[in-house]
N, C-alpha and C positions, 0 to 999 in steps of 0.2 A: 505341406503347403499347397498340395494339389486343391483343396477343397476353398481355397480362397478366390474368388471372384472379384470381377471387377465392375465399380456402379457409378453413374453420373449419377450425381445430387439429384440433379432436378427430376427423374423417372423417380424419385420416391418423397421429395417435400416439397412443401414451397416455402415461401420466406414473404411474409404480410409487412409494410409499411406499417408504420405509426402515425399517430394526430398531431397535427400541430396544433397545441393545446394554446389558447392565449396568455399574452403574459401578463394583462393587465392583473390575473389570477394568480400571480406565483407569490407564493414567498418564504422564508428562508427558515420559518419558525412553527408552519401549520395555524389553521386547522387543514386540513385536506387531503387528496391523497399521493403519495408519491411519485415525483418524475424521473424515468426509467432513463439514462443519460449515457453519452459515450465516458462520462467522468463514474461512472458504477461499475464500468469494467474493467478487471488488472489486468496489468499487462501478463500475457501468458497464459489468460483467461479465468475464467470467475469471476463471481459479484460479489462487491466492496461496495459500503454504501459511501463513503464519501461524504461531501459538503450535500445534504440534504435541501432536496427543491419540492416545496410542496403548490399542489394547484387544488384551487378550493370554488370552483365554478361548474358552469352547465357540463354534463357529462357525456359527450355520444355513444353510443350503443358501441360493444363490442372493443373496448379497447383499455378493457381492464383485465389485467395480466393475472391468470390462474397461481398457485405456488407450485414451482417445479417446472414454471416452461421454459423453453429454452429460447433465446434472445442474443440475437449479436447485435455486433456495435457496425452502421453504415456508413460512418465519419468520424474522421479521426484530426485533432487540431495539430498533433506535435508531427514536426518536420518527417518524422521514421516511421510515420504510423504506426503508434508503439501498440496500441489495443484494434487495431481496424480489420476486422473479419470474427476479431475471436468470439466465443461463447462466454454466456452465462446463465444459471441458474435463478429464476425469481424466488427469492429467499420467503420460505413458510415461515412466520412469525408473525402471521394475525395483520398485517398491515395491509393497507390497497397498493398496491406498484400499476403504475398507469404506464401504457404503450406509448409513448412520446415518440416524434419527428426522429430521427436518423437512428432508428432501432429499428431493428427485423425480428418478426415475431416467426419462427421456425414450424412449420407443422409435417408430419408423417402423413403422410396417403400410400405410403406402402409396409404399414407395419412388418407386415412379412416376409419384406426382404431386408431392413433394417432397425437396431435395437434403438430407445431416445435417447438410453443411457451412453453407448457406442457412439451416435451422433455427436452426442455433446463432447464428449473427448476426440473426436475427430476433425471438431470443428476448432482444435487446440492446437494439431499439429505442425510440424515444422513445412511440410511439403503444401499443408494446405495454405498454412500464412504465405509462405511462396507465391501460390496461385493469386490469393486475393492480390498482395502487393505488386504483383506483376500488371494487375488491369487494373490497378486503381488510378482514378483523376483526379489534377488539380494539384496544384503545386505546395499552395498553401496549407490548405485543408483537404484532407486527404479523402476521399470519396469511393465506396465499392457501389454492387448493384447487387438484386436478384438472382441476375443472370448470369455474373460474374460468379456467385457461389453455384448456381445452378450447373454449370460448367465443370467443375471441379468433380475429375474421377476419382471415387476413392476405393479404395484396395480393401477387401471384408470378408471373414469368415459366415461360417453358419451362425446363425442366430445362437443359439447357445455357448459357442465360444465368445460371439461377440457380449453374452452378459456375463461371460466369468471376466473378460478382459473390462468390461465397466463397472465392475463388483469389485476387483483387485486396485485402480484407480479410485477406486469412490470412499474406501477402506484409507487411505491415505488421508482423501481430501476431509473425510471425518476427525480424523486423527488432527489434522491443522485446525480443522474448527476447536476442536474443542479446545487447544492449545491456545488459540485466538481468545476463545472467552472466559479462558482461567485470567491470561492476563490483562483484558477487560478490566473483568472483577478484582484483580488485586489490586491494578491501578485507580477503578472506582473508588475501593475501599481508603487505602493510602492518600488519595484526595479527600475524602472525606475526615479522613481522621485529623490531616494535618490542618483541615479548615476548621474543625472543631477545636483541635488544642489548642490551636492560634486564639481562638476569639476565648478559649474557658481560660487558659492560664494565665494567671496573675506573673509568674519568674518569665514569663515569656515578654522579650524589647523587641522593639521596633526601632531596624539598622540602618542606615545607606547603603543599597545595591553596592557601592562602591567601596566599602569597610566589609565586606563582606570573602574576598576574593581578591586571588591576584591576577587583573586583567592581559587579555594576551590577543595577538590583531596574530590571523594566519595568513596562507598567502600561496600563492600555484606554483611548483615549478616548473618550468619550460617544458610547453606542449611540444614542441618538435625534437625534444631530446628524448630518443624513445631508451636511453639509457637511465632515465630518471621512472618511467614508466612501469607498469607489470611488475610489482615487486609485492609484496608480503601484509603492508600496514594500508590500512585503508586513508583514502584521502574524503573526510568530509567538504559536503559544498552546501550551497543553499538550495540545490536540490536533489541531494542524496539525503540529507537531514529530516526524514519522514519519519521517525521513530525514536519514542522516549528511550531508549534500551540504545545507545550507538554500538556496534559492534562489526559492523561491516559497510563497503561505500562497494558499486561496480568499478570507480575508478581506485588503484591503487597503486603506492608508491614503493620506489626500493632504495636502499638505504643510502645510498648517493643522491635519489630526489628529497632525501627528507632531510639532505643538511643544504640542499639549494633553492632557497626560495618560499620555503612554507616554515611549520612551528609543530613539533613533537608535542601532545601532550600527554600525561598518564590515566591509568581505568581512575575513575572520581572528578574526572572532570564537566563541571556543566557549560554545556556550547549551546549559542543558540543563534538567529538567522537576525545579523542587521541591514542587511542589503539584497531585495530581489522582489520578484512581481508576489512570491508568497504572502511576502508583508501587507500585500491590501488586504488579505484576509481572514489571516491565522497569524499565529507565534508559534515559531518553530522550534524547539527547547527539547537539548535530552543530556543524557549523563554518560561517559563514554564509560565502556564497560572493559576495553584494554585500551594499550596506547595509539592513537593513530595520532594524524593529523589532519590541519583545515587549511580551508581556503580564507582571500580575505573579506570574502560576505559573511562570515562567522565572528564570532568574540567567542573567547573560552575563557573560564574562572576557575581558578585552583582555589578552592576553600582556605581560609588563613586557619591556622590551630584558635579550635572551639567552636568551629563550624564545619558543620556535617552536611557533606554532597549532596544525601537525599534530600534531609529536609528542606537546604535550600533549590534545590528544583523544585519542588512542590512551593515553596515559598514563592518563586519566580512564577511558576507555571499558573499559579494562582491568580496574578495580576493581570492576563494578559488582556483581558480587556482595556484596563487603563494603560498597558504598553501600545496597545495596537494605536491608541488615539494619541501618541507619541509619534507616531509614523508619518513622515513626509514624503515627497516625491523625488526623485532624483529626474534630470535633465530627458530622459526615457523611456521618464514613463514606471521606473521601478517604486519600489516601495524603499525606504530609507530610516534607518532607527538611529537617531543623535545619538554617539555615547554618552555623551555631557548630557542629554537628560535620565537616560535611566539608571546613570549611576546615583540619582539623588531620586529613587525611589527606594520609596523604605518598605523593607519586609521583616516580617512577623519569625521571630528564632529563638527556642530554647537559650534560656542561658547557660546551660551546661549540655555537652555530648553525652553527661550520663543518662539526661532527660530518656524515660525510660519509649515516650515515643520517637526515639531516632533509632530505636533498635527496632521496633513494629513497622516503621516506615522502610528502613534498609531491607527487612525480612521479605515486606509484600512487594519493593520493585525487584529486589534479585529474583521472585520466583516468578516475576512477569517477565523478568528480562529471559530467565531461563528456558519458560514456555517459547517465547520468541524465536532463543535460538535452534531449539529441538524443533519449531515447524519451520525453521529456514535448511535445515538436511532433512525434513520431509519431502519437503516444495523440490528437492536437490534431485531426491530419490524419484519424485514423481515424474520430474521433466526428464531423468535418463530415461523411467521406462516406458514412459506414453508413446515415440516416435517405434519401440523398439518392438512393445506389444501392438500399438495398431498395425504395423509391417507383417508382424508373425517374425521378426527375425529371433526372439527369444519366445520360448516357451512359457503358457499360462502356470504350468507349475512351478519352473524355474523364480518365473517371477514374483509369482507368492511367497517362496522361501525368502529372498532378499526383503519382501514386505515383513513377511515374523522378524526373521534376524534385527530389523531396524525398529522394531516395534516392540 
């Protein structure tokens, strides 16, 4: 440990504003090139592209993002500043990524004393989010600075250790990508296929959402009973419902909250989001892969015998353009889904389970569900040892082994 040092940010980068680009120029569908946003970054750090913003106007010099820089988030909307400091990566994929307003564009001026690849997962850590959350302004929306990162000591080996330490990280972060776009591609495929079967098959009818499923309204148990809290089954909500695959929420319930106030359902079930601000922009629809439970911004459908789970998500999922234009306001401001109208939407369904695309459809979401959950004990694996490697409290070898073992 003797050989690790100690380094204020700012003696080795700086951190560049962004353009505020106009927005007579944006919009949601291209041509143009892409805006770099506090919504591209996850929480925990990394780039997600997200709800895509394209600007398709005059361009000023220099504020077109290389692939591989490193870029944080300067503002952050939600109450916790869930993403505000963290890093990410400008993703190499051929595309323009534009320097937008409340992004810092990272640069090294002292290669020598720090790795980019080091930086970037430093700029992850638990002591650093500390720091930034500690100076940030504004109650609402949450705000860092330059100077604020500039400020921030950070604890570092020799240049060499530091690239075995961002080599052993990166090796992970690899491993979830590629995870990530297996089940892409299986979910591409399995949309495609079921929009194909749909419109070629003749045996294929057209149901009522509402003959389809046996409907089910869920529900919270009491927040201040922390006897009902921290238990075992995940509690969906309408915004933990970000993933076709359900299999995990952060909130969870124990088996005395799950007979107080909410609704058990089993793995085959499709849930999806009637009630919340999601609703002015997406449809939020997935298939529950064990049993939890929801809240009541949720509806959940148990398939009736001759109807198969997958294909009716894909059937639902299908729609959701003409769902979303179902969508009203609530008193709020939220977004709002009638049940009394989408159950008299009709979708497209094999007449029989044997139909041999309910077996190709089940195959390509189980193995996207499955890629999901192997990079969610990745993701598990990488946030123990990021705090533990940037410290030095564990060893670069040690920590390799647990990377094989898991790999």
């Amino acid at each position: 440990m003797s050989e690790w040092t100690m380094l204020r940010l700012g003696d080795a980068i700086t951190v560049k504003h962004g353009y505020a680009f106009k927005g007579e120029y944006f919009s949601d569908v291209g041509p143009g090139g892409l805006l770099v946003t506090p919504g591209n970054f996850a929480i925990g750090g990394g780039f997600q592209i997200g709800k895509a913003k394209y600007y398709d106007g005059p361009m000023p010099d220099g504020f077109i993002l290389d692939p591989g820089a490193i870029v944080v988030t300067m503002t952050d909307l939600s109450k916790g500043g869930d993403t505000l400091g963290y890093s990410a990566k400008v993703p190499n994929d051929g595309r323009i990524y534009l320097h937008n307003q409340r992004i810092g564009l990272t640069q090294i001026v002292r290669p020598d004393l720090v790795d980019r690849n080091f930086l970037y997962y430093s700029l992850q850590t638990p002591l650093y989010r500390s720091h930034v959350l500690a100076g940030a302004t504004g109650s609402t929306v949450r705000h860092t600075s330059p100077s604020r990162i500039y400020d921030y000591v950070l604890r570092l080996p020799g240049l060499d250790i530091q690239r075995m330490i961002a080599a052993i990280l990166g090796i992970i972060d690899e491993k979830i990508a590629v995870n990530e776009q297996v089940a892409r591609t299986a979910f591409g495929l399995a949309s495609a296929m079921y929009r194909r079967y749909s419109e070629e098959r003749s045996s294929w009818r057209a149901i009522r959402l509402a003959d389809t499923a046996r409907w089910y309204s869920g529900g919270t148990p009491t927040t201040s009973e922390p006897l009902y809290w921290g238990g075992a089954t995940p509690w969906i909500s309408a915004a933990s419902l970000k993933s076709s695959w359900i299999d995990h929420s952060e909130r969870r319930i124990t088996a005395l909250g799950a007979v107080n106030g909410t609704r058990l359902v089993p793995a085959g079930t499709v849930i999806f989001v009637v009630r919340g601000s999601s609703l002015k922009d997406e449809f939020r629809i997935g298939i529950t892969q064990r049993e939890v439970a929801f809240g009541q911004d949720c509806k959940a459908l148990l398939p009736v015998e001759g109807v198969s789970a997958d294909v009716l998500f894909h059937a639902i999922k299908s729609r959701s353009a003409q769902i979303l234009e179902m969508v009203d306001e609530t008193s709020i401001g939220a977004g709002r889904l009638a049940t009394e109208l989408i159950q008299e939407l009709p979708v497209m369904l094999p007449s029989s389970t044997e139909d041999r695309v309910v077996d190709e459809l089940r195959m390509l979401n189980r193995l996207a569900a499955a890629r999901q959950g192997e990079s969610r004990l990745m993701l598990s694996l990488r946030d123990a040892l990021l705090p533990r490697l940037m410290s030095g409290e564990i060893r670069v070898r040690d920590a390799e082994r647990e990377v094989e073992n898991a790999l």
